[in-house]
Each structure stands twice: as structure tokens, then as C-alpha cells.
N, C-alpha and C positions, 0 to 999 in steps of 0.2 A: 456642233457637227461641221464638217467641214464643208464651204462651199460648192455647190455642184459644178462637173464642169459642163459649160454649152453644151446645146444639144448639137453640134454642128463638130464638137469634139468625139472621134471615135472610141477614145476610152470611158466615155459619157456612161457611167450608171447610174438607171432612176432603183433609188433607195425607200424601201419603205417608210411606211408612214410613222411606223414604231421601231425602227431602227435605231440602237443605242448608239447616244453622241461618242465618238472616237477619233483622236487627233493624229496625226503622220505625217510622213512628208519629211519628218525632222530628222538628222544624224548627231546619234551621239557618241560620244569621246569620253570614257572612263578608264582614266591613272590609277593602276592600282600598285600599290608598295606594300612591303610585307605585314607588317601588322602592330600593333601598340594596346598596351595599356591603358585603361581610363583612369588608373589613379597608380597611388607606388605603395596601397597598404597590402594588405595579405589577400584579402578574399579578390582585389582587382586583380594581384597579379598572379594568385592562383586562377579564376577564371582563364584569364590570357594563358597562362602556362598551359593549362588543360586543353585549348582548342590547339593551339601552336602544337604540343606535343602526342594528341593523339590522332594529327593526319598520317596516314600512311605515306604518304608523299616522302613525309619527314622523318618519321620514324620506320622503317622496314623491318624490325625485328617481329618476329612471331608474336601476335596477340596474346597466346599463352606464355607466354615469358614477360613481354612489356608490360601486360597490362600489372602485371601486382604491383612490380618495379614504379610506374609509374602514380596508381593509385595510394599505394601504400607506403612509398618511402618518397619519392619523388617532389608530388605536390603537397608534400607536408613540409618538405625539409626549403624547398627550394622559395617557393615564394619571396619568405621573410631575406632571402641573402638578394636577390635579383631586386626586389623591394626596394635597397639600400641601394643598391648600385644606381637602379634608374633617378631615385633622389637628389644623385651627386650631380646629374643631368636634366632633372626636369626644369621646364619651360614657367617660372611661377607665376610671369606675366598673365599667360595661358590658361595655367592649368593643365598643361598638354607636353605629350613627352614632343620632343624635336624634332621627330620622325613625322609626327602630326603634324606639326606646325610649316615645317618647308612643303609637304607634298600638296596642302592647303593652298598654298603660295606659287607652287609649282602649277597647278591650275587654273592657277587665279592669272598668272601669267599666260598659260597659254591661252589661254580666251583673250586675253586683251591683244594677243600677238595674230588673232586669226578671228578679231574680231569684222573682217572683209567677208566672212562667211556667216558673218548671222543674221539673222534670229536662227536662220536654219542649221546652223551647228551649235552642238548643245555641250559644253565641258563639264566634266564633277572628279570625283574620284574616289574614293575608296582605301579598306584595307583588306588583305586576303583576313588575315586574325585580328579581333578586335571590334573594334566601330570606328566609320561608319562602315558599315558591312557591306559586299558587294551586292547583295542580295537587294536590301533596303535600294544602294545606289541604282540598279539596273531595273528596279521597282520606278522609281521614280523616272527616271528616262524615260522612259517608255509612258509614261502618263504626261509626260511633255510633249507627246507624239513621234519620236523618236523611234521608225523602226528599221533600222540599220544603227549596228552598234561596231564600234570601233575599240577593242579590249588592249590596252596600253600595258604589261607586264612590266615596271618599272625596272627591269633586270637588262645587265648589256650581254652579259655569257648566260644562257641557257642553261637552268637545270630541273631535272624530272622534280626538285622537291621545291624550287621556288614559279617557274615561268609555270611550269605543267600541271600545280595545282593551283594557281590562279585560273586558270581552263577549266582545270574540274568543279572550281565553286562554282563558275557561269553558268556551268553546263546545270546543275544542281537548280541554279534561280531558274532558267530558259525550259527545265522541266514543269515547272508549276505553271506557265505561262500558257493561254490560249493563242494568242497570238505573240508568238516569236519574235522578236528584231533579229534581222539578219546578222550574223555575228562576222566579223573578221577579228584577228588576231596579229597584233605588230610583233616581228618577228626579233629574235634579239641584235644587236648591232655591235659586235664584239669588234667587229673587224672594221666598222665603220670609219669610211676618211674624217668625215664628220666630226663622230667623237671622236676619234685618235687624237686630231689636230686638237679640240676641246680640251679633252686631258691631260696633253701635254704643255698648252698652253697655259692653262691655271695653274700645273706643276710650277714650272717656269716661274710665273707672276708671285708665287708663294715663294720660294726659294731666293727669287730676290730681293722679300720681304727682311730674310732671316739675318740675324747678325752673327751668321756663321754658317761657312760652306760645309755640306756632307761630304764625308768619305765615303758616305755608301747610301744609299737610296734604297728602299723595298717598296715593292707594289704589293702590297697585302690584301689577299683574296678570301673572303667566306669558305670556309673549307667544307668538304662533303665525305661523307666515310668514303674508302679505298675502295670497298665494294662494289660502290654506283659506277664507280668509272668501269670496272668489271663488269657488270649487265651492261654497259655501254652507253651509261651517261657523257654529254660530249661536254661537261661541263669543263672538267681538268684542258681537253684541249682548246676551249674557246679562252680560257686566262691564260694559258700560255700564250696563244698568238696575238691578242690585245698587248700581253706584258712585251713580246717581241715587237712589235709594232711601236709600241711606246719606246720603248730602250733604241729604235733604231731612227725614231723623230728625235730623239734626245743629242743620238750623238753618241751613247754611252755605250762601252762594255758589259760584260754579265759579269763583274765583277763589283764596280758600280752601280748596277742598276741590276736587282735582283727579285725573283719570284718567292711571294711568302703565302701559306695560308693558317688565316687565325680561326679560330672558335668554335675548337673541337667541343665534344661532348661525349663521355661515355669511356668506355676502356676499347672500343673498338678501334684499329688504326685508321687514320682519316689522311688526306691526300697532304705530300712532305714536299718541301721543307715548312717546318712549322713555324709560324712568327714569331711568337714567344722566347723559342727555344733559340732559333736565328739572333735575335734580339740580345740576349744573353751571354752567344758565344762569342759576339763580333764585340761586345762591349769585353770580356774576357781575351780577345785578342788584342785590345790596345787599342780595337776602333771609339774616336774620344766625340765622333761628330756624325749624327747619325738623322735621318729622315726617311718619313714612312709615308705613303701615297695609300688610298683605298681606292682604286678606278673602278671596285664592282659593284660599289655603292652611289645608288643615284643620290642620296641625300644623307646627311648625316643623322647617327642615331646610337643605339647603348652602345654597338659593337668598334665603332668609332671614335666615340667622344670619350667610354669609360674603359674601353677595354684596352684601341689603343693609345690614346690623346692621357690615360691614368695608368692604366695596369702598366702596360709595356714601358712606358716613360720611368716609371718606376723600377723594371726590371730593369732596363739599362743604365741609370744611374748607379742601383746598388751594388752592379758589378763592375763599376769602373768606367762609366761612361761619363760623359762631363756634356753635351750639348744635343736634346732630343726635341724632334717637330715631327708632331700629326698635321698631315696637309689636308685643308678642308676639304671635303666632297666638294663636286660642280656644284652638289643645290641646287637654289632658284637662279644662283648668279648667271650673268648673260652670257656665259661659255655653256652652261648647264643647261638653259630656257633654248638656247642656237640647238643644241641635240634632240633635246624631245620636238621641238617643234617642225626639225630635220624630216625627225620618223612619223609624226601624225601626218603631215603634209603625204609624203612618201605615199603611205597607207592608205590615205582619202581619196588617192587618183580613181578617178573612175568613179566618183561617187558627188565630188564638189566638182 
């Protein structure tokens, strides 16, 4: 129980005598990133498949359509190929896909960067799908005494199916709770000087790595069906103005330095130009020298490493390209730890 305050203190209450022990006082800080699998066999990555794809968030097709789709042909078919892919990626040190293991790290850092606030600041983090579950996470906080909570969206552009059902899980644990921690939400930072200068700055430090200049750069974006942007998702326009931002720290033309989105799914159209397809035609034009950037990715992970550090790499070679680089995510590195720790700071005002 926690100490009383004086009686000489006005917000002094005398507490019963069987008053259950309850701790407070504390704020907590929970990173949450999209989600992973616990293993890369079938029934792990069927579980994972099944949460990831039957949020509405995610999926917006009509229940009565989706659901056989996905029951019936979906997580039968799909596991074992996703399975293979995560493989080519997993972490064996670990155990853990990549995705785990940087957002891990990512915490771990920011508590050593803001360890001027503790004990009273509390960091952990989470996945929206997967483990460790947000639920579990905001479970524990709050038994640390933590009640004011600080919801970290690991997203820089805003979308109803990644930042907005990170909210709805909250909302979900914060319903089974008797006593609530106060929730705020860090809002996304698309346009942030912060990160701009961040991501252009790792771009940069990679690129001078490389033993060969690009003709042409992509900033490739997680794509969302065409539709969201129609109900008025502001997703499509927060990676346009990050990629205009970046292209204009750069120095570069839209020739140069160009907007892509990869990792459609479904026969539905999803927001153009597509990376794949981009990837393809520019290798088919004679472009022999090529680099690809992710800025909407806090940390690297399948979409990344195998989709496009293999898939696309691949695609571009077999049509005539001769020299392909996937540029790492910020991650935990200290251009990447400078951003999140930007936005917690930001967000705690009023509270540290």
C-alpha cells in the first residue's frame, strides 16, 4: 500500500483498515508494432494469419463473403507459403522473427535514454497481433502502478487499419479494467522535422555505403486498398508528404526519388504506383542501378527483408537490372531511437 500522505497534506486520505494494497503514481510507455509470429510452422502461422486477418480494421469486406474465403481456402492454403518465407528471415539466435527482436531493443533503448525519469516511468511494449499481447502488456503496467498510460502506435503515417486498431485493442483491455489508467495516444509523425531529417539521414549513410550509385530511388510504402482512401483514410496523403519531404531534404527530383506501394493482397485495387510492378518496368527501361528506402517502417520485418531485400531484388535482376539495395529501416539505430524518443518526450509533457 502505498504510503499515506501527512495529515498536514490536503489531499491526505485516511484509508480503511481493509483497504486492498494498490500501487500508482507510475507512468507507463507501451511500443506497440504490428505483430509476429511465434514460430514459422503451420499451426503458428495459421494462429497469427487468423488474428491479423480477421480484424475489421484489416480486412473491410463483408463478413459474409470474407469469412468462407478466409476460413476455408485462406488459412489452409496460406500458412505453409508465409511459413517459408518468414524462415528465410527468422532470427535463429532468438528464436524470434526480426520484428520481435528490434521493437524489443527499441525499448530497451528507450528506457536507457529516459532513464532521468525513473522508477516513475515505466517502458515495455507489445504487438497489436501475436505475443506479447497488448492486453497481457497494459495488464502488467498497471500492476506496476502505472495509471496514466502513454500508447506509442509504432506507425509515422496514420492508418484506420494499422495506428486505429492499435486503439481498439486498448480500448478492449481498458474495458475489463476496474480502474482505468489514463490513456493518451502519440499521434503519427509523418511530417515530423525529426524524422524527416532521421530518414533522410540513414538514407544518405547507406547510400554511401553502396559500391554503386542509383539511378533511381523508391520510397516504398505498406499499401492499403484504393477504397480506404475513398471513406477517407488519410493514409495515401500522409506518404505522400513524408515522400515529398524526404525527396525535397534530398535534393532530388520525382524522377529520382519516387513513391511506391508494396504488399497488396487480394484482386482488389490497392493504392498505385505499385513497387513490384515499378521495380520491373524501370529494370525493363534500361535502369541498371536501383535503391529502395521503406520510411513507413519503424523496424525491419517480412515485408522488408523478404519481400523487398528478396522478392523485388529478384524481380529486378531477372529483367535486366544489374545493381539492387534494400535500405535498412531506422530500427533501434541512433537516427531511429532520436525519433521515438522525439515523440515519447513530446507526449509526456504535462505528465513528467
Amino acid at each position: 500500500m502505498n504510503a499515506p500522505a501527512p495529515a498536514s497534506d490536503p489531499r491526505a486520505v485516511r484509508l480503511p483498515a481493509d483497504h486492498p494494497p494498490v500501487k500508482s503514481g507510475r507512468i507507463g510507455v507501451l511500443l506497440v508494432n504490428l505483430g509476429t509470429p511465434d514460430a514459422t510452422d503451420y499451426w503458428s502461422m495459421r494462429r497469427y494469419l487468423k488474428e491479423f486477418l480477421s480484424d475489421r480494421r484489416v480486412i473491410e469486406t463483408p463478413r459474409l463473403i470474407w469469412w468462407p474465403l478466409l476460413n476455408g481456402i485462406i488459412l489452409t492454403t496460406r500458412p505453409g507459403r508465409k511459413g517459408k518465407d518468414y524462415d528465410t528471415i527468422w532470427n535463429r539466435e532468438r528464436n524470434e522473427s526480426p520484428l520481435r527482436t528490434i521493437t524489443r531493443s527499441q525499448s530497451e533503448k528507450l528506457a536507457a535514454a529516459l532513464a532521468d525519469a525513473a522508477p516513475k516511468l515505466v517502458i515495455d511494449w507489445a504487438m497489436r497481433y501475436g505475443n506479447p499481447s497488448m492486453a497481457s502488456r497494459i495488464e502488467a503496467l498497471q500492476k506496476q502502478g502505472c495509471d496514466r498510460l502513454l500508447l506509442v502506435p509504432l506507425y509515422p503515417q496514420y492508418a484506420a487499419a494499422t495506428s486505429a486498431t492499435v486503439c481498439d485493442k486498448a480500448f478492449d483491455a481498458l474495458k475489463t479494467m476496474r480502474w482505468q489508467p489514463v490513456l493518451r495516444v502519440a499521434p503519427p509523425w509523418a511530417d515530423d522535422p525529426v524524422y524527416i531529417e532521421a530518414a533522410t539521414a540513414s538514407l544518405k549513410a547507406e547510400l554511401a555505403k553502396l559500391a554503386f550509385e542509383p539511378e533511381v530511388i523508391l520510397a516504398s510504402f505498406h499499401g492499403v486498398p484504393q477504397s480506404y482512401l475513398a471513406k477517407g483514410d488519410p493514409y495515401h496523403c500522409q506518404c505522400q508528404k513524408t515522400a515529398r519531404l524526404m525527396r525535397e531534404a534530398l535534393g532530388l527530383d520525382e524522377q529520382r526519388f519516387r513513391i511506391t506501394f508494396q504488399s497488396r493482397f487480394g484482386p482488389e485495387e490497392w493504392l498505385q504506383p505499385y513497387t513490384d510492378k515499378t521495380v520491373e518496368a524501370l529494370a525493363k527501361q534500361g535502369v541498371k542501378n536501383l535503391a529502395v528506402c521503406m520510411p513507413g517502417f519503424t523496424a525491419d520485418c517480412l515485408e522488408t527483408l523478404e519481400e523487398i531485400a528478396g522478392e523485388n531484388a529478384e524481380i529486378f535482376t531477372h529483367n535486366g537490372g544489374e545493381n539492387f539495395a534494400a535500405i535498412p529501416c531506422l530500427n533501434d539505430s541512433p537516427e531511429g531511437m532520436r525519433v521515438i524518443e522525439h515523440v515519447v518526450r513530446r507526449e509526456l509533457m504535462g505528465w513528467l
